[in-house]
Rosetta silent file (secondary structure, phi, psi, omega in degrees, C-alpha in Angstrom):
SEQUENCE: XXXXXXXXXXXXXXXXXXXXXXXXXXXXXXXXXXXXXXXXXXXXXXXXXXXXXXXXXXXXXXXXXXXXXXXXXXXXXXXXXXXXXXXXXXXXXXXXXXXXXXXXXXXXXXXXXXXXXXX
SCORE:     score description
SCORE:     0.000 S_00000001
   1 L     0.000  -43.978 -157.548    0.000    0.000    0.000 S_00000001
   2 H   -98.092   -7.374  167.686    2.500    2.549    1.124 S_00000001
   3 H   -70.895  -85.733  178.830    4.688    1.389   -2.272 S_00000001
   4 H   -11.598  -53.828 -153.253    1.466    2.940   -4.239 S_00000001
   5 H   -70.695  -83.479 -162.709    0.674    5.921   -2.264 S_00000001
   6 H   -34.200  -50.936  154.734    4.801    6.730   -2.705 S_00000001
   7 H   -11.485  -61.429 -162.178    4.198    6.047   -6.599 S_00000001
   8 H   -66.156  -56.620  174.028    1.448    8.155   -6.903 S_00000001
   9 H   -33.433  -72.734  177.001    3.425   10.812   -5.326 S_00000001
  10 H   -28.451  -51.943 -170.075    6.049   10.453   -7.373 S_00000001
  11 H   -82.884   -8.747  170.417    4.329   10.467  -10.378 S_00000001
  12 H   -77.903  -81.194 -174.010    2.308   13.913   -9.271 S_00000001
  13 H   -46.095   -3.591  167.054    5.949   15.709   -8.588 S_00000001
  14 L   -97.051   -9.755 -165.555    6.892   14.656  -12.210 S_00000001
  15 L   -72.778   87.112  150.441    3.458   15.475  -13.684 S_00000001
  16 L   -71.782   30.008  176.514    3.932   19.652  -14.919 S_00000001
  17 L  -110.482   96.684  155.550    0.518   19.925  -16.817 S_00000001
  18 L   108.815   29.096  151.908   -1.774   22.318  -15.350 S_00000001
  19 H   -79.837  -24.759  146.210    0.505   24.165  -12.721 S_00000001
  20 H   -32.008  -47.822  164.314   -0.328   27.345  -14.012 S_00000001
  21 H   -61.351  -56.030  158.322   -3.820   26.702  -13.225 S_00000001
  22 H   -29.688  -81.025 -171.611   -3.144   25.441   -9.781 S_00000001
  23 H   -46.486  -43.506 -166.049   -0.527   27.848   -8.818 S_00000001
  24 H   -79.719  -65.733 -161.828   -3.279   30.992  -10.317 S_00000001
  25 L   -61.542   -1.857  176.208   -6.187   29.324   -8.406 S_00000001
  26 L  -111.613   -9.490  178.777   -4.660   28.935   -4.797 S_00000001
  27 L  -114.537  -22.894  176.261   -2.942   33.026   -5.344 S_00000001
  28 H   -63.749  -12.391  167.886   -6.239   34.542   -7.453 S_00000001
  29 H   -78.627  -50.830  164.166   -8.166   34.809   -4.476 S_00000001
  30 H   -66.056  -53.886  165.499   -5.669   36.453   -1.877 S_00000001
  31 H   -33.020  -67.978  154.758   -4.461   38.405   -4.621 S_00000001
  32 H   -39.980  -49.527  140.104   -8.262   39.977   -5.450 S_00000001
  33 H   -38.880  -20.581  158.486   -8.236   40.701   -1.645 S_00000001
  34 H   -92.202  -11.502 -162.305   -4.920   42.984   -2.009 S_00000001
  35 H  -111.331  -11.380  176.540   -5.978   44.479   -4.468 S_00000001
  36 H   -41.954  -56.196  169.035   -9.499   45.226   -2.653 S_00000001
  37 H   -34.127  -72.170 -164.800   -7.659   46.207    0.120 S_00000001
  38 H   -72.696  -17.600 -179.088   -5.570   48.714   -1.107 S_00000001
  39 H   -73.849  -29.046 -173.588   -8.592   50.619   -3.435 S_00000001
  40 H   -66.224  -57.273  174.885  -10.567   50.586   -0.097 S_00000001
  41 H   -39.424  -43.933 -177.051   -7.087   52.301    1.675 S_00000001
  42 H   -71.047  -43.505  156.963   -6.835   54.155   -0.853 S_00000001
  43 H   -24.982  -52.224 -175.205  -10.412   55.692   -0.942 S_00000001
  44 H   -50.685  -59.931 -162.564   -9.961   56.173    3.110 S_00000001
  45 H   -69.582   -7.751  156.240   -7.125   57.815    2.694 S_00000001
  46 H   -77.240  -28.449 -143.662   -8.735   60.534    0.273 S_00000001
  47 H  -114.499  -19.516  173.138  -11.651   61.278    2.082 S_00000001
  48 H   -55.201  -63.591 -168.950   -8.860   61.659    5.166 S_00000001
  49 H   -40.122  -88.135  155.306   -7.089   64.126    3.081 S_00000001
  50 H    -0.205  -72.903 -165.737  -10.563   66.048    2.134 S_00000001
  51 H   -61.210  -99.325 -176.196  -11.821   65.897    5.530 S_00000001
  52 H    -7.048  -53.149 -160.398   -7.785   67.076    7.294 S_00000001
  53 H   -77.015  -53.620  168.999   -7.873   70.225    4.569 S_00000001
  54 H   -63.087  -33.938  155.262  -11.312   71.434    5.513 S_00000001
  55 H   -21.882  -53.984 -168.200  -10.549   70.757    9.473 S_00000001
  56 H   -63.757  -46.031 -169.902   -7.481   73.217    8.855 S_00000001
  57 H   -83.056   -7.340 -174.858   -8.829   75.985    7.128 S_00000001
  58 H   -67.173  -50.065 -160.109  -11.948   75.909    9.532 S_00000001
  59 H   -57.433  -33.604 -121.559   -9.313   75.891   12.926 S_00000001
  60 H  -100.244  -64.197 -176.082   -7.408   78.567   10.643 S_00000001
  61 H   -70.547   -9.512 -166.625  -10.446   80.930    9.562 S_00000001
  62 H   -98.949    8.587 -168.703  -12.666   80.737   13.163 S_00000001
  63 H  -109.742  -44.551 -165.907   -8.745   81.693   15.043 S_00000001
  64 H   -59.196  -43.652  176.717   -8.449   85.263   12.695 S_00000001
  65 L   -89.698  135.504 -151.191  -11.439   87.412   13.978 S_00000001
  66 L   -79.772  -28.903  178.059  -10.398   89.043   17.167 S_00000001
  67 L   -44.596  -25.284 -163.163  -14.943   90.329   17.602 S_00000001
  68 L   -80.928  146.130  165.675  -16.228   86.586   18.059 S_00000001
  69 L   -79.482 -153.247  173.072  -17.475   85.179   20.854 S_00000001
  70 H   -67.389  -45.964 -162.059  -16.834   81.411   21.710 S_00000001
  71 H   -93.726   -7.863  147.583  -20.146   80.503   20.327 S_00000001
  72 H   -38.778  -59.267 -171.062  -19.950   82.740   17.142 S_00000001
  73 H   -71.278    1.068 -166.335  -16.478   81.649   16.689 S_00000001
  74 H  -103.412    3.051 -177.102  -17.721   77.215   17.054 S_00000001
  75 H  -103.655  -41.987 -176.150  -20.557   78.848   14.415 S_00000001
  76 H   -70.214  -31.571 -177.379  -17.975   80.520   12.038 S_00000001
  77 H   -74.032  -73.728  176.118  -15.967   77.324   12.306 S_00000001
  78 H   -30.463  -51.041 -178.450  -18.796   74.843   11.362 S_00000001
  79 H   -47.591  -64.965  170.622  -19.858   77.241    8.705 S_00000001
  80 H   -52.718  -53.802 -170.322  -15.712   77.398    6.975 S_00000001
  81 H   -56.543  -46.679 -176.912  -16.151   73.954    7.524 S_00000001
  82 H   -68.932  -16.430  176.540  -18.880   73.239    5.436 S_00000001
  83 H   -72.641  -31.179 -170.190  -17.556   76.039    2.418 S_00000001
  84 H  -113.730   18.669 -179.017  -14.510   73.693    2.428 S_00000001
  85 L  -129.390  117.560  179.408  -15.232   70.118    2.610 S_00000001
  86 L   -82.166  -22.566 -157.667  -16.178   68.902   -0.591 S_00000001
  87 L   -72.563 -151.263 -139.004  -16.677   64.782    0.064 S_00000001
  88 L  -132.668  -34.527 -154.542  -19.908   62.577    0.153 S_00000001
  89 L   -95.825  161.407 -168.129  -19.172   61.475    3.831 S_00000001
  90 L  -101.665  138.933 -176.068  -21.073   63.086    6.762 S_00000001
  91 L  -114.546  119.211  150.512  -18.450   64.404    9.609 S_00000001
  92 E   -50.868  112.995  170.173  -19.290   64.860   13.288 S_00000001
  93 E  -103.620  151.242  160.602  -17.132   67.998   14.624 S_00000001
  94 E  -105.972  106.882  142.097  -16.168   68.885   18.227 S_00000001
  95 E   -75.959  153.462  169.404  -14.984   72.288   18.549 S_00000001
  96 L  -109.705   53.631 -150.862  -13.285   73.467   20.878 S_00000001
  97 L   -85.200  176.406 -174.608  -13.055   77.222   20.821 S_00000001
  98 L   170.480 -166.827 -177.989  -11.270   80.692   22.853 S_00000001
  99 L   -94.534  -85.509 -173.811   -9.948   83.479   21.405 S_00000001
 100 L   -62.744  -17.474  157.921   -6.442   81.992   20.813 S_00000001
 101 L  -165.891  140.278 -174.199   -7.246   78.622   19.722 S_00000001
 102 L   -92.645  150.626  163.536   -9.857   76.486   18.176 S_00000001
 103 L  -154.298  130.070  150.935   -9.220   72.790   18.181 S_00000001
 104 E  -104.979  143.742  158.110  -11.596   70.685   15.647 S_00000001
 105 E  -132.478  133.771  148.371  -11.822   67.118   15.770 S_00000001
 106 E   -66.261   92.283 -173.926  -13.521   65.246   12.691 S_00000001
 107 E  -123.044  152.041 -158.642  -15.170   61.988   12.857 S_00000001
 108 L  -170.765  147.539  173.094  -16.407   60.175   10.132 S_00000001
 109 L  -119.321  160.649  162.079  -16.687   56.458    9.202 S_00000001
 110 L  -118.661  127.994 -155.753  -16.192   55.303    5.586 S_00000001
 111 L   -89.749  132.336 -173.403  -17.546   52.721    4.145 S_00000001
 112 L  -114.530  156.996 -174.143  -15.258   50.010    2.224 S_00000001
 113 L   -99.171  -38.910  171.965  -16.303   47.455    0.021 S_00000001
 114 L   -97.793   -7.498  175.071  -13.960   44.714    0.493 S_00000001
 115 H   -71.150  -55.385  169.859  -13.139   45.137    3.991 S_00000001
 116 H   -61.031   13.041 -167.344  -16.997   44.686    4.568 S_00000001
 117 H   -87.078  -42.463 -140.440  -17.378   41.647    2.055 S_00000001
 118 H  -106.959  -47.932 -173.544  -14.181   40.087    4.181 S_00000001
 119 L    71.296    0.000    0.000  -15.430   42.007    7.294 S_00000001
């Protein structure tokens, strides 16, 4: 029995017809999954970008008039925000406002298509 089964082997490591097929069908799946991967990173990482550039100019434009109150200046800041964020996704802000410095934070989820297929 165990001469056979060693045969068979044998004759499979000499056998080359239809490793190409093999070889694509155990890497075309994990392969379709990197490449999911990275258009879903990459997406994130736009809509970061998007989102980061209107945060900035909001913190940037609600810091310059010296007349605002607090809750003027967390109104002028929402407001800049929304003139400068162009994207699709909806962002939760915290401000954090004074005369001398605003701090925004941005929160936002994004939705990915192969991370959620894959979860």
């Amino acid at each position: 029995m165990w001469a056979q089964v060693k045969s068979l082997c044998n004759r499979y490591k000499r056998n080359e017809a239809g490793q190409f097929a093999l070889i694509t069908a155990f890497l075309g799946l994990p392969l379709v999954i990197v490449c999911g991967f990275a258009v879903d990173i990459n997406r994130v990482v736009s809509k970061k970008v998007d989102i980061s550039s209107a945060l900035d100019a909001a913190a940037l434009a609600s810091v310059i008039p010296a007349n605002l109150t607090v809750a003027e200046r967390e109104s002028f800041a929402r407001k800049v925000f929304a003139e400068n964020y162009f994207g699709d996704v909806p962002v939760e802000l915290e401000i954090d406002a004074s005369r001398t410095l605003v701090k925004i934070v941005g929160t936002s989820a994004v939705p990915t298509t192969f991370g959620g297929i894959i979860g």
